[in-house]
PLY file of the C-alpha trace (Angstrom):
ply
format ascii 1.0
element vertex 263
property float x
property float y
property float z
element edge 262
property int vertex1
property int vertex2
end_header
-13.21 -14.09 3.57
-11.71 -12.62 0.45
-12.92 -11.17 -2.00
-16.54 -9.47 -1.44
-18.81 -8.57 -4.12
-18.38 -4.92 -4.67
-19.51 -5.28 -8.22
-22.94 -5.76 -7.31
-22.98 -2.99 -4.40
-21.67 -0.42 -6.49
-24.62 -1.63 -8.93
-26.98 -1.82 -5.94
-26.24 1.86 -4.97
-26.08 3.76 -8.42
-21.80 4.04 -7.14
-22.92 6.86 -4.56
-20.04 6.71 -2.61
-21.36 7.52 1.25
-24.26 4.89 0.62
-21.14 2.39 -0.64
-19.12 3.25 2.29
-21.93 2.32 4.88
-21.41 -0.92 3.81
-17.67 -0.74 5.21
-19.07 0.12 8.57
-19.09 -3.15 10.46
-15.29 -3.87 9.31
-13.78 -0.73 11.39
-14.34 -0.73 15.24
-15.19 3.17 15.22
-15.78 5.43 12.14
-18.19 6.27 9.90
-19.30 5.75 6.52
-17.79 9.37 5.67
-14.90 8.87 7.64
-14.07 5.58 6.02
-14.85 7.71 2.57
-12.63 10.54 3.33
-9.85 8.06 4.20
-10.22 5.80 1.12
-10.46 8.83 -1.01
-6.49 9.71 0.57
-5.78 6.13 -1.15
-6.98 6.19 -5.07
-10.56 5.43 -4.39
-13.27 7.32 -6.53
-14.82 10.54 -5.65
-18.27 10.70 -6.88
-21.25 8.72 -8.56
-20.59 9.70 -11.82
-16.92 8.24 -11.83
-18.13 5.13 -10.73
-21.25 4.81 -13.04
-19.01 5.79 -15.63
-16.32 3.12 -14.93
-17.64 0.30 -13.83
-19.28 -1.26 -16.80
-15.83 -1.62 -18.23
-14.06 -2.83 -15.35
-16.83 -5.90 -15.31
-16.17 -6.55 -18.81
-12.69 -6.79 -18.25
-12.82 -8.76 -15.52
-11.18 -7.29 -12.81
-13.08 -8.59 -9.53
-11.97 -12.73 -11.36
-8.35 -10.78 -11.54
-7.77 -9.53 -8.32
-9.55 -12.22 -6.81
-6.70 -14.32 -8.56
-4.14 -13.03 -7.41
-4.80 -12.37 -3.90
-5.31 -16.61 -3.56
-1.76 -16.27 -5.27
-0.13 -14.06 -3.12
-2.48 -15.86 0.15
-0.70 -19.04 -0.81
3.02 -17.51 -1.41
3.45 -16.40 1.88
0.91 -18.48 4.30
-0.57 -15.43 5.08
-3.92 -14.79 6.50
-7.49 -14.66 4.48
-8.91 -10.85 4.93
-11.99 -9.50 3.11
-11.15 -8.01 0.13
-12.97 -5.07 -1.26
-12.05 -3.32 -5.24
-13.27 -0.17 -6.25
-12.86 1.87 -8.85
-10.02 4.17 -8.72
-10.12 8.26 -9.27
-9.08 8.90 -12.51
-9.45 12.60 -12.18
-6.27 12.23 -9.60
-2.92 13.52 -11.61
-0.78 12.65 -8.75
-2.46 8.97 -8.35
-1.79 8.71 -12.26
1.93 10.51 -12.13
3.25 7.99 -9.13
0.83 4.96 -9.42
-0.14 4.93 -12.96
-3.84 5.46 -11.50
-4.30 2.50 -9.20
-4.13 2.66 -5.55
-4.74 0.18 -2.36
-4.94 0.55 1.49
-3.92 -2.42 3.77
-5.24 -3.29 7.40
-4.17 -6.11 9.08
-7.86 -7.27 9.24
-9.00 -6.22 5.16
-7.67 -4.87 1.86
-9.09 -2.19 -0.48
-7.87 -1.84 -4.22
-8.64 0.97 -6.39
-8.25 0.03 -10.21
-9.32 1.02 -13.59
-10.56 -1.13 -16.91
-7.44 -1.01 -18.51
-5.07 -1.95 -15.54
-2.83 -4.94 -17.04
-2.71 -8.35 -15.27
1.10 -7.27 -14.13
0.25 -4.21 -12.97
-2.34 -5.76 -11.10
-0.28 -8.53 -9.56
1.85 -5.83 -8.22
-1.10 -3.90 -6.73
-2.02 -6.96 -4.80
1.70 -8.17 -3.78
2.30 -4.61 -2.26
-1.08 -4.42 -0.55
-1.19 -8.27 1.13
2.20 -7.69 1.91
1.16 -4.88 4.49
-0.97 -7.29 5.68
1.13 -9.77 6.28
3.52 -7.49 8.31
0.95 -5.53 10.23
-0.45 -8.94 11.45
3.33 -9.27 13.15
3.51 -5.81 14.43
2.17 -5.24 18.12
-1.20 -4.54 18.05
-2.16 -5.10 14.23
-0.12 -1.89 13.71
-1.74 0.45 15.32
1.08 1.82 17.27
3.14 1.97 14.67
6.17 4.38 14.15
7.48 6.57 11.05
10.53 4.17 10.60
7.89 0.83 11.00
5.99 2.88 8.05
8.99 3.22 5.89
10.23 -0.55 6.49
6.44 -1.76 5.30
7.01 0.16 1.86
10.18 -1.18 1.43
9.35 -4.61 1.96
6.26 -4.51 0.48
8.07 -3.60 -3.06
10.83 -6.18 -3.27
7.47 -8.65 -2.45
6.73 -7.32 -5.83
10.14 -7.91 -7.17
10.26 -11.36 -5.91
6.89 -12.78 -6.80
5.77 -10.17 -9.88
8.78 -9.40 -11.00
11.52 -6.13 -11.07
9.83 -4.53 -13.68
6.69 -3.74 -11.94
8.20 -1.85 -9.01
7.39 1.49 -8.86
9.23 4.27 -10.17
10.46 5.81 -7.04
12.37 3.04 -6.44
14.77 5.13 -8.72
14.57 8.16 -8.15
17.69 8.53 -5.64
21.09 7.50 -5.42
22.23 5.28 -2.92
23.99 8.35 -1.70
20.92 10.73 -1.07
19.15 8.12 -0.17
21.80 7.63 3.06
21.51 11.61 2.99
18.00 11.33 3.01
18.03 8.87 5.98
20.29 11.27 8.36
18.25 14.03 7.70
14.74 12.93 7.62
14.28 9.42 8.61
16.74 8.85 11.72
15.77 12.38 13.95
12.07 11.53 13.66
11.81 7.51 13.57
9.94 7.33 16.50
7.41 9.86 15.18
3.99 7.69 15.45
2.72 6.68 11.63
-0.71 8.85 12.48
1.42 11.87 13.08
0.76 14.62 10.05
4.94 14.72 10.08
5.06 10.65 8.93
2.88 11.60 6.44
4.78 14.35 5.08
7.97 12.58 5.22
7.04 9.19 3.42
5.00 10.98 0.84
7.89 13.88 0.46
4.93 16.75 1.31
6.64 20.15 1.86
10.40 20.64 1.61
10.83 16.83 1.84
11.78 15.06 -1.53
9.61 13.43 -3.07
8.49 9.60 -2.11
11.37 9.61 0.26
10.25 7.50 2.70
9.06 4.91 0.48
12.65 5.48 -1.36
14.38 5.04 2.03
12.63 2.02 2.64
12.97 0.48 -0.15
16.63 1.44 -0.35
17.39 -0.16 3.77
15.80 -3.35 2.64
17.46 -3.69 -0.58
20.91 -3.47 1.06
19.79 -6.13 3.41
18.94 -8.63 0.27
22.36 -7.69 -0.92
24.33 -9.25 2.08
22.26 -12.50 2.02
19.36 -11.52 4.33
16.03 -13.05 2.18
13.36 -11.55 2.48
11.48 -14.13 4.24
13.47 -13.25 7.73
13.34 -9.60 7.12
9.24 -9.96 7.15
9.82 -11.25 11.43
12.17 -8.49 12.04
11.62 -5.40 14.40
12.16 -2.55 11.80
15.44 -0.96 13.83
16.57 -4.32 13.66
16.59 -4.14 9.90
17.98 -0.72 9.58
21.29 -2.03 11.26
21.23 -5.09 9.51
21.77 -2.67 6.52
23.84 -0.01 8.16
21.72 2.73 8.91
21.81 2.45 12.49
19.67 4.92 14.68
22.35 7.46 15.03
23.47 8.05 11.68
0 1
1 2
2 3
3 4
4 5
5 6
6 7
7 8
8 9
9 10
10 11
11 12
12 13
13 14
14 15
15 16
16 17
17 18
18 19
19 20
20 21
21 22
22 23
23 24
24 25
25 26
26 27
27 28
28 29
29 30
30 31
31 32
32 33
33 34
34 35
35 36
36 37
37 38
38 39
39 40
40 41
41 42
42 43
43 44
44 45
45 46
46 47
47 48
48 49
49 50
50 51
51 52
52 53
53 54
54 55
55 56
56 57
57 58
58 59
59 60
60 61
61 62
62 63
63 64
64 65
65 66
66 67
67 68
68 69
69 70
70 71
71 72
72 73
73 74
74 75
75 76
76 77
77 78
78 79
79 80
80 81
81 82
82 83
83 84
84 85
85 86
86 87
87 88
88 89
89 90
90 91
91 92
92 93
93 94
94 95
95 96
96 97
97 98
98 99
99 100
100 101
101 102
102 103
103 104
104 105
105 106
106 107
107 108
108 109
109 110
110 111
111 112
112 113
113 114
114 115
115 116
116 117
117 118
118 119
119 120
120 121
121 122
122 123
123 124
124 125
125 126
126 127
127 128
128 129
129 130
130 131
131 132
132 133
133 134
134 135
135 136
136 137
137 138
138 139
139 140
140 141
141 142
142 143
143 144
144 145
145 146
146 147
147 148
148 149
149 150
150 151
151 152
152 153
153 154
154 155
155 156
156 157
157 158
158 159
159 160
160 161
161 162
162 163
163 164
164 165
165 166
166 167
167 168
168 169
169 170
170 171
171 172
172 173
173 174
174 175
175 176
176 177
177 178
178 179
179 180
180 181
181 182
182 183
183 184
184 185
185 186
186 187
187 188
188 189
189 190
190 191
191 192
192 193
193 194
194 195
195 196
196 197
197 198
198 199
199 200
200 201
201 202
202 203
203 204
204 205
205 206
206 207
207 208
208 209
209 210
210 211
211 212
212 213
213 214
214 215
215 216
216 217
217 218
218 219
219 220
220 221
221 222
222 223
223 224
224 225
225 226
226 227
227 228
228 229
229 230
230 231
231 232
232 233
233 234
234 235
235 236
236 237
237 238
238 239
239 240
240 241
241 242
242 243
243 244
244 245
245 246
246 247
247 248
248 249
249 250
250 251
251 252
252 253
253 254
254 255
255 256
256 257
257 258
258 259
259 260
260 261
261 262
């Protein structure tokens, strides 16, 4: 599959964003294009025509279907993993919070596709990292029971942390995201009693997941991705590679780490 030519599509369709999102149709079992559009949007994806007219001369010049289309065969061939279609879009940059906590690029991962949201002047490392996060998800969900579908807050919270120390391994430290850092090791333990443990079985589709990994509400910020990140860190610590951490049930590799369900 890989990468599909949404350069041309987004040409073909003046970048209206319903028409471009028909296309996407025959790639989910049951939603429509506005559906699909109001979910993508929740991602990074661009809002409206004039965003996308406006953008994507400059993201042709620089290149960025070649780029990504790089570095997914790169990350493909680092882990074995399977070949999904791969669709990039332009990214909303009207979104502060897409720009504050992903420097205004964005992805969603299925464990049958891959959608990237980018801008002209994302850097090659920055998009490396994009794409090691993203096929990362894909590479778990395709070992969770049914593609993911039934998965649970804690399975949510194990994906993000994986799918960062991918980007550490293959990209490099420096590109992980900032809220890798925004906790110490004891809030983030804090952080786990409190919100993770009591509600790990909560399913991922559940408005409370959401809340939680995002830190919506009273929660703090990015703490389920900081959580994550955190359990599988400790796990890399006492010789666990990452490797066999990508086969493992996620309660298996919150007590390989020490935060065991009760805590």
């Amino acid at each position: 599959m890989g990468l599909f030519p949404t350069d041309r599509w987004l040409e073909q369709d003046e970048g209206e964003p319903l028409q471009l999102c028909a296309r996407f149709v025959p790639f989910f079992d049951d939603a429509s294009a506005r559906d699909i559009y109001r979910y993508l949007c929740l991602y990074g994806m661009y809002r409206n025509a004039r965003q996308a007219v406006r953008l994507l001369p400059d993201m042709k010049a620089q290149r960025l279907w070649e780029r990504v289309g790089r570095y997914y065969g790169w990350q493909r061939t680092t882990w074995g993993g399977p070949d999904v279609p791969v669709f990039l879009l332009p990214a909303d940059d009207e979104n502060p919070k897409l720009a504050r906590e992903f420097h205004g690029k964005g992805g969603v991962a299925f464990a049958d596709k891959l959608f990237f949201f980018l801008l002209p002047g994302h850097r090659d490392d920055e998009i490396a990292a994009l794409v090691a996060h993203e096929y990362n998800h894909v590479y778990r969900l395709q070992n969770l029971p049914n593609g993911g579908k039934e998965a649970t807050l804690l399975d949510a919270v194990m994906m993000e942390g994986l799918a960062e120390h991918a980007v550490a391994e293959t990209v490099g430290p420096g590109q992980c995201a900032s809220w890798t850092a925004y906790y110490t090791d004891r809030e983030l333990e804090k952080f786990w009693r409190r919100c993770i443990a009591p509600n790990q079985d909560v399913p991922v589709s559940h408005p409370l997941s959401v809340r939680i990994l995002y830190g919506l509400g009273w929660y703090p910020k990015m703490v389920g991705y900081a959580v994550g990140h955190a359990i599988v860190r400790r796990c890399l610590e006492r010789g666990h590679s990452l490797t066999k951490l990508m086969a493992m049930e996620a309660k298996q590799i919150a007590a390989l780490a020490g935060f065991e369900a009760g805590q």
